[in-house]
TORKE-134533 format. One line per field, with one value per residue (C-alpha): x, y, z. Coordinates in steps of 0.2 Angstrom, whole numbers, always signed. Layout:
% residues N
east = (X:...)
north = (Y:...)
up = (Z:...)
***
This chain:
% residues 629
east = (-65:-48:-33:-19:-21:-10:-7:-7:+3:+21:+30:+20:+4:+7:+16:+1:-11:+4:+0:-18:-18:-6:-16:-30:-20:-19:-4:+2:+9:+19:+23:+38:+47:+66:+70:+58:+64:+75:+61:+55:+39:+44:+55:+38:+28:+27:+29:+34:+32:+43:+39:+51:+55:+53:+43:+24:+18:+27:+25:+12:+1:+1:-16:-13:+6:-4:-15:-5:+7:-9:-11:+7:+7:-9:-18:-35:-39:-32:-29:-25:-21:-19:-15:-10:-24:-35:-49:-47:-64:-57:-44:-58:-67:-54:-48:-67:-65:-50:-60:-51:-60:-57:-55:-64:-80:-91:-82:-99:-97:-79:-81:-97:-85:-71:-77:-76:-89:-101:-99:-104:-120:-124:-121:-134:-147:-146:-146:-127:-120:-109:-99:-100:-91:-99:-97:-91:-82:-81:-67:-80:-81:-62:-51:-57:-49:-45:-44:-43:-56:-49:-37:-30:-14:-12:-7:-17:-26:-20:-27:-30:-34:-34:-45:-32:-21:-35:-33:-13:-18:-30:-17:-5:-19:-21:-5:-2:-17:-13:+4:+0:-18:-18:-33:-32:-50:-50:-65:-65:-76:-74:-56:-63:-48:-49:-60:-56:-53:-64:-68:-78:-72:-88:-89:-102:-110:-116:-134:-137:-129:-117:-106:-98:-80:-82:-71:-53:-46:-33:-34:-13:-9:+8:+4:-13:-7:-10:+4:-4:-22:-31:-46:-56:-57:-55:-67:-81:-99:-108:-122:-109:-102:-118:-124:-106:-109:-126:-119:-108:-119:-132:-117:-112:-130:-134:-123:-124:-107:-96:-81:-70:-70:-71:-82:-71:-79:-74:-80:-80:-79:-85:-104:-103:-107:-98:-97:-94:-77:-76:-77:-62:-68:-53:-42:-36:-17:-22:-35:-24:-32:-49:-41:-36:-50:-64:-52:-56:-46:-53:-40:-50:-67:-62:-58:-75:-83:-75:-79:-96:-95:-114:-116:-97:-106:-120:-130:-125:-111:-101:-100:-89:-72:-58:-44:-38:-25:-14:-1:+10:+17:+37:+42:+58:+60:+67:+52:+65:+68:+51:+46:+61:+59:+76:+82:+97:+102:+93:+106:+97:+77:+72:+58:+55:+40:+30:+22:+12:+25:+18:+35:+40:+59:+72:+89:+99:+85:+87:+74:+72:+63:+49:+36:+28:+43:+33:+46:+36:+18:+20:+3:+1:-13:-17:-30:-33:-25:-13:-5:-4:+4:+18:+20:+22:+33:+45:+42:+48:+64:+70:+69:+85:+85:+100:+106:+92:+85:+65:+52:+55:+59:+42:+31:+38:+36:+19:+15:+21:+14:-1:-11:-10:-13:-27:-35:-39:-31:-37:-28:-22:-9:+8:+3:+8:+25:+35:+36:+52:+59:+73:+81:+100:+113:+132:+139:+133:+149:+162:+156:+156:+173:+180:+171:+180:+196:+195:+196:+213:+218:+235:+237:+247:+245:+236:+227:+234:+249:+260:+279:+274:+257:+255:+236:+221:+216:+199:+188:+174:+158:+144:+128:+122:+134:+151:+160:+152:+153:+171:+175:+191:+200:+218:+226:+232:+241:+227:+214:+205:+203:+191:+185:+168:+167:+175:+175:+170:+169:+176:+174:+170:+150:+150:+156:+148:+152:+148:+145:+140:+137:+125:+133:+126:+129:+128:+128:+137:+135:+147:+145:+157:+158:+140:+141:+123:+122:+105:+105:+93:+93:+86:+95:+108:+114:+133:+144:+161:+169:+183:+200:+203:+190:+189:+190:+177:+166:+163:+152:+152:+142:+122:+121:+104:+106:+95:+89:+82:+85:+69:+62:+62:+43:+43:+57:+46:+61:+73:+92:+97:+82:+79:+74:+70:+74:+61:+53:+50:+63:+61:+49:+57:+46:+51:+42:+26:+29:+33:+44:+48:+66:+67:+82:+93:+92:+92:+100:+102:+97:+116:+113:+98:+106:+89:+76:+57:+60:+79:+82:+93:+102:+104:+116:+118:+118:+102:+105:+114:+107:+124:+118:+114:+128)
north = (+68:+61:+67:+54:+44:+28:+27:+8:+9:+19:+31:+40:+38:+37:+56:+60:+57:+65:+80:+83:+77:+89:+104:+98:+99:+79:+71:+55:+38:+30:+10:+4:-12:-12:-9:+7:+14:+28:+34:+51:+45:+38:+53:+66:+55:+61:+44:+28:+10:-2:-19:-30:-38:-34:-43:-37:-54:-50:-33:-23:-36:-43:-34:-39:-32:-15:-14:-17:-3:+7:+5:+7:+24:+29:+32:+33:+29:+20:+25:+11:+22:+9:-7:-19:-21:-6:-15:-30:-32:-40:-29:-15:-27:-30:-11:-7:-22:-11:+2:+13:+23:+15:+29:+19:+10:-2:-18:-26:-11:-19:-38:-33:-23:-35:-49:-43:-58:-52:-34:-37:-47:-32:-17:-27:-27:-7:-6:-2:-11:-25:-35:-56:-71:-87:-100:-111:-99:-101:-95:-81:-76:-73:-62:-62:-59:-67:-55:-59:-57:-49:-39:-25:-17:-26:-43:-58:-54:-60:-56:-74:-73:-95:-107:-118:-105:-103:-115:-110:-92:-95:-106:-92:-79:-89:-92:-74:-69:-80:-73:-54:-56:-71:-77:-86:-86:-79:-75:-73:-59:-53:-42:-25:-22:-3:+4:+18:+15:+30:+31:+41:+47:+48:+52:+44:+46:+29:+36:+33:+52:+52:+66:+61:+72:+71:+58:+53:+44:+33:+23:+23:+7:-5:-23:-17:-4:+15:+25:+44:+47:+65:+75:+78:+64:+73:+69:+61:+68:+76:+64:+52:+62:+62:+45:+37:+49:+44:+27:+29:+37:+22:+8:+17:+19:+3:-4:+14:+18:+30:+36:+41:+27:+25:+16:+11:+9:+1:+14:+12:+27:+22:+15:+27:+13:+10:-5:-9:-15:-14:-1:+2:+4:+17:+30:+30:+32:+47:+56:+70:+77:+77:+87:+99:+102:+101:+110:+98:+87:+70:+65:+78:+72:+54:+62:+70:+54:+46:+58:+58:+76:+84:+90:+82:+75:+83:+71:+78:+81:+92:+100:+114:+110:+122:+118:+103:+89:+77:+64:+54:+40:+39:+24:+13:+1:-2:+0:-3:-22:-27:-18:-26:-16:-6:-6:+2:+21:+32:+47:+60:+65:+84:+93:+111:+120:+120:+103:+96:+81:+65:+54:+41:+45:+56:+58:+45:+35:+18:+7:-11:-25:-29:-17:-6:+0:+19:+32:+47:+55:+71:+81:+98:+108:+123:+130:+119:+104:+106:+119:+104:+93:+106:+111:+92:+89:+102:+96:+79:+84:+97:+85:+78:+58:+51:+32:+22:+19:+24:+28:+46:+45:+34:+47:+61:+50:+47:+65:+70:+55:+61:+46:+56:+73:+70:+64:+50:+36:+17:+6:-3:+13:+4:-13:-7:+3:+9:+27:+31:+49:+48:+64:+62:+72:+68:+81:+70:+57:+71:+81:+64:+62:+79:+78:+62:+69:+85:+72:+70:+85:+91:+110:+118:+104:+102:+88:+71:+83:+74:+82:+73:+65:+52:+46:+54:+49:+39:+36:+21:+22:+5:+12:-10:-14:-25:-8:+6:+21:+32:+50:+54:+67:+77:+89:+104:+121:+127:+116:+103:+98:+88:+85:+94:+103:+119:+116:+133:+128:+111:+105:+90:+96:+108:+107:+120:+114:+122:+112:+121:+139:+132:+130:+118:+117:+101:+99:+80:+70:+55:+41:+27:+23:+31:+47:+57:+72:+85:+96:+107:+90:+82:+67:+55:+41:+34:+21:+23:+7:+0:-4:-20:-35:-43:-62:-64:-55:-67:-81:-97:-95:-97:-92:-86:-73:-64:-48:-39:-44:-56:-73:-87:-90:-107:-119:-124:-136:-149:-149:-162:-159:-153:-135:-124:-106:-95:-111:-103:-110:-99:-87:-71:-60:-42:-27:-37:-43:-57:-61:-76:-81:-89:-100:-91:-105:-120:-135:-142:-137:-142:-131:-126:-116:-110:-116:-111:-97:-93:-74:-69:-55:-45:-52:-67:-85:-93:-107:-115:-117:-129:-124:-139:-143)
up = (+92:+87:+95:+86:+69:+68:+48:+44:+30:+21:+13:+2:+7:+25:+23:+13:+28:+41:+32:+33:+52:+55:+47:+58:+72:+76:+82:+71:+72:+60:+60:+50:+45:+47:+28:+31:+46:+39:+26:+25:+34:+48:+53:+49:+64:+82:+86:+78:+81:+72:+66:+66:+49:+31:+20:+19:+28:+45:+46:+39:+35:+53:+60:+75:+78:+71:+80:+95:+90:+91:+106:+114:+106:+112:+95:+97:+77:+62:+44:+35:+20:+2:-1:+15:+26:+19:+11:+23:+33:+46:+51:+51:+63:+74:+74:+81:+91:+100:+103:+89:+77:+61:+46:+31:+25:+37:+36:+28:+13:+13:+11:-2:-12:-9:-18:-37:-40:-27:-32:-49:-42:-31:-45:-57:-44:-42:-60:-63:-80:-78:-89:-88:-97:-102:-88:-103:-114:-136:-147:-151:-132:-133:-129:-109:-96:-80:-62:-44:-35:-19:-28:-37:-46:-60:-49:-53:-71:-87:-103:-113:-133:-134:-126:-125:-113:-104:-87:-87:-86:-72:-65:-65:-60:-45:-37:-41:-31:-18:-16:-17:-9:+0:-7:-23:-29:-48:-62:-78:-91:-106:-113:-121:-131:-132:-117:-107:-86:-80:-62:-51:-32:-20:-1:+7:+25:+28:+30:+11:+6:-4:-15:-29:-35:-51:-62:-68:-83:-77:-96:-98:-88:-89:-82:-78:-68:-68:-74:-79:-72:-75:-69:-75:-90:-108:-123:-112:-119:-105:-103:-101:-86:-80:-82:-75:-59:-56:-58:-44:-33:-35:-33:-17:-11:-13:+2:+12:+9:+22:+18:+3:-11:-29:-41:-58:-75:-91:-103:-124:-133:-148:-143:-128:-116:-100:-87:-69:-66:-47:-31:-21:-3:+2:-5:-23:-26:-38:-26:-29:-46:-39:-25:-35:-48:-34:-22:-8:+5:+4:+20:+29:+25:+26:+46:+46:+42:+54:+68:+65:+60:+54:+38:+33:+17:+6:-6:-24:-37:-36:-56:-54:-60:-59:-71:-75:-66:-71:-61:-65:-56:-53:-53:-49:-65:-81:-96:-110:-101:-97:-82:-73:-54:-48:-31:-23:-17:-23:-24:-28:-30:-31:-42:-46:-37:-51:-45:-32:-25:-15:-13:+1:-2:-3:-9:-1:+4:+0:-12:-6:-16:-1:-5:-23:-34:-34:-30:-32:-39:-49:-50:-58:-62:-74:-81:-96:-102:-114:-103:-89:-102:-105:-86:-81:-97:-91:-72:-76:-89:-76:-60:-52:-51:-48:-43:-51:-68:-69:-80:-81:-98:-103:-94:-105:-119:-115:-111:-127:-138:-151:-145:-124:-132:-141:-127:-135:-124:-121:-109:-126:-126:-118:-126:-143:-138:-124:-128:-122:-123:-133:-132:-140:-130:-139:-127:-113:-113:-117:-102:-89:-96:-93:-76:-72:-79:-68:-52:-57:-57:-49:-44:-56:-69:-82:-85:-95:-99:-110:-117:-133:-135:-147:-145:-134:-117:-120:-107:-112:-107:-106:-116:-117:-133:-135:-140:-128:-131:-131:-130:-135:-128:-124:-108:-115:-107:-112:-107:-114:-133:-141:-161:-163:-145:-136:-117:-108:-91:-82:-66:-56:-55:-68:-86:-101:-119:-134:-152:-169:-160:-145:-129:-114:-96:-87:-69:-65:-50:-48:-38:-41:-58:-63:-69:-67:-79:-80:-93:-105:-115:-99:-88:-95:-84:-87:-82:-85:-91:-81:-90:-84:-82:-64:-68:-54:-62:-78:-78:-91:-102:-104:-84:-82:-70:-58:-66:-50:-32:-26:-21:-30:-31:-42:-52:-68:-73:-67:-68:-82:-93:-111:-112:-128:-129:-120:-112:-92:-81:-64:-57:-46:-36:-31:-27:-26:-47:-52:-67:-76:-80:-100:-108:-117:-129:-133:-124:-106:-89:-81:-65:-54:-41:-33:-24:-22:-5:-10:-11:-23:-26:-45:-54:-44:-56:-54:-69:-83:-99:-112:-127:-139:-152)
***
């Protein structure tokens, strides 16, 4: 019987575990680097173990310094949760080694599940469908695509539509693979432009049983990684249901799987065929929509498992499906500017009831550049589909997130999309647009003007009071052009006047406006010069331009700066040379991305001020780029 779990992992999932072991009665260890330690997770623990540093590499990558923590907190078993050291065979082995009960898959099911290349070999020998490139690839083998093959996430795959890309992208495959994985070694198959990502959750006893929890579509992906996953997966015939679970059964059979895990298929809609693409030997990020149509604990079981508990898994599927699931992962970046990850304080992060919420943060928490740029996952679940659509639609528009820039508005964009609503969704989907929300709200500016205007206010006084006025107050506003956006405005006995609105209410937090008969409340939050407003339009975010420019903030021009705090991974060029515009100068990792820094333009390299290990902070000048006469 285990009496504490150590959970080898963070934030969200590691609360997620907390949270079953508490129901069970468990007591619960958490270990945290130093840009962790005042997370939500840490504090929900009975105990916790820090690990000094921050980077993955020297913290929760290191086995042993885990392990170790394990054992001066007394835990008696490990939960290595997702991600990190989770599907590493070694750490299993050394975890067992301890004499610790190690809460996933036989380290043999790991390392031959690990191997994506090994994996396929296995699959076609018990008869599952794979798919398999050329060893010497033709233009009519093309587009394909290059993965790592002891990854996952989107990090070391690129898609390649020209033979002659085709050793830079592997290149580039591999030192991304190395870097996130630490293991460089990369294949190559062929790119099904518009297949469906359908996967399969099963449980296995190790004892050849195995129940299979149905199946999730997880098609809407950015970068390769999944961004809205549902259960179960809409538009699938029914003897395709059947044949993908009997698919998984068989692939987790066939190396006597124990645990939870999931088999992941490439699935084409149109010739109703569906191929192996790999088994994750742990839990999935989305686990919580088969939770919540099956109606059962997969942390639990994975316990039972674990335990040795009889009867913990029953050969089978289990069919009945009540209702229907869909989540969304929060995350912190930018989709209007490639992806780029956000980090900082993340002011404020609260959601109505009407959802199921697994977060690692909290208002005030704040977001580092080490570790995933996930914030949050927001699950509902209804009776049918379409009425999960709108409950998550009005989950997302009505939630409070404050301090940081996300891709809120690209989830209710997607959510509401014709391609997402029909069901019919391929991971092609964010390839051809963003899908940004793009709610306009023109009351937005005048209310964080009043807002900031009411923190002026003097007893007695009213407001920019003038004995003869002659022009409006104007407060300015950054919206990403040269002019920004004004509100123009004047401080009356009688309160506020402004062309085109009435201003019921004002206050610092609250201001009510009414424009054409319909009147809107906004409730404002202010920190610094940003200005948060949630309203029934949804969030706006402002940034209230200052009056004077601080000479040291200007930089000479073609700087390249750095768009996101990170490490410099890689200088692809040499100060003094010729560059062209978009040639790839730097390469920055954060939030276990990486991004390439272009020229501007055209010209010279005059200034390298970087080297490969520099961290840099956003903002800071990385390079020059004189642009050619």
């Amino acid at each position: 019987m285990i009496n504490r779990i150590l959970v080898a992992n963070r934030a969200e999932i590691a609360s997620r575990v907390f949270r079953t072991a508490r129901r069970l009665g468990i007591e619960t260890v958490a270990v945290h680097s130093d840009a962790d330690a005042a997370l939500p997770f840490v504090a929900e623990a009975d105990h916790a173990v820090r690990l000094p540093g921050n980077a993955p590499t020297e913290t929760y990558l290191r086995a042993d310094l885990v392990i170790e923590a394990a054992k001066v907190a007394g835990a008696d078993a490990i939960h290595p949760g997702y991600g990190f050291l989770s599907e590493n065979a070694d750490f299993a082995r050394a975890v067992e080694a301890a004499g610790l009960v190690w809460i996933g898959p036989a380290p043999e099911s790991i390392e031959q599940m690990g191997s994506k290349i090994e994996a396929k070999k296995i699959m076609a020998a018990a008869g599952v469908p794979v798919l398999e490139a050329p060893a010497s690839p033709v233009e009519a083998d093309l587009p394909l695509l290059v993965k790592a093959s002891a990854g996952g996430g989107g990090r070391g795959m690129r898609i390649v539509r020209s033979l002659d890309a085709l050793a830079a992208e592997i290149a580039a495959a591999e030192a991304e693979a190395a870097s996130a994985f630490g293991d460089g070694t990369v294949f190559v198959e062929p790119y099904v432009e518009a297949g469906r990502h359908v996967e399969v959750q099963v449980v296995g006893d190790g004892a050849g049983n195995v129940a299979v929890f149905g199946e999730r579509d997880c098609s809407v992906q950015r970068r390769h990684q999944k961004v809205v996953e549902e259960s179960p997966a809409p538009l699938l015939p029914d003897a395709v249901r059947s044949a993908l679970h009997e698919a998984a059964r068989n692939a987790a059979a066939a190396i006597d799987y124990r645990g939870a895990g999931t088999v992941e298929f490439l699935y084409d809609a149109a010739s109703e065929r569906f191929w192996f693409l790999e088994m994750n030997t742990r839990l999935q990020v989305e686990h919580p929509v088969t939770e919540l149509v099956h109606g059962v604990d997969l942390v639990e079981l994975q316990i039972a498992v674990a335990e040795g508990v009889s009867g913990a898994v029953s050969a089978g599927s289990t069919t009945d499906v009540n209702g229907h699931a869909i989540e969304v992962r929060l995350y912190a970046e930018d989709p209007s500017a490639d992806y780029q990850p956000q980090s900082g304080t993340l002011t404020k992060l609260e959601f109505s009831s009407d959802a199921r919420i697994d977060a690692g943060y909290t208002s005030g928490s704040e977001v580092s550049t080490f570790y995933d740029a996930m914030l949050a996952k927001v699950i509902v679940h209804a009776p049918t589909r379409e009425a999960a659509i709108r409950r998550l639609v009005s989950v997302l528009r009505t939630a409070k997130i404050h301090g940081l820039v996300t891709n809120r508005e690209q989830l209710i964009g997607i959510l509401g999309s014709d391609a997402f609503r029909s069901g019919e969704v391929t991971t092609a989907l964010l390839a051809k647009e963003t899908l940004l929300s793009s709610a306009e709200d023109p009351g937005a500016p005048v209310a964080a003007a009043i807002a900031l205007a009411e923190r002026t206010r003097r007893p007695g006084i009213p407001v920019a009071w003038r004995n003869v006025v002659n022009q409006p107050q104007r407060t300015v506003f950054e919206d990403g052009s040269e002019d920004g956006v004004t509100v123009e405005w004047y401080g009356t006995r009688d309160g506020y006047r402004i062309d085109g609105f009435d201003v019921i209410d004002a206050g610092q937090e609250r201001v009510v406006l009414e424009k054409d008969g319909l009147r809107t409340t906004y409730a404002i939050a202010i920190a610094g010069d940003r200005i948060d407003l949630d309203s029934s339009f949804g969030h706006t975010a402002l940034r209230k331009r200052p009056r004077f420019t601080d000479p040291a903030t200007q930089t000479q021009p073609g700087s390249l700066l750095a768009p996101m705090p990170g490490s410099v991974v890689d200088v692809l060029a040499e100060a003094g040379s010729d560059v062209t515009e978009g040639q790839p100068l730097l390469v920055l990792e954060a939030m276990k991305m990486q991004h390439t820094v272009t020229a501007p333009t055209g010209g010279v390299l005059t200034q390298i001020n970087v080297t490969p290990g520099t961290q840099v902070a956003a903002g800071e000048v990385l390079a020059v780029v004189e642009e050619a006469e």
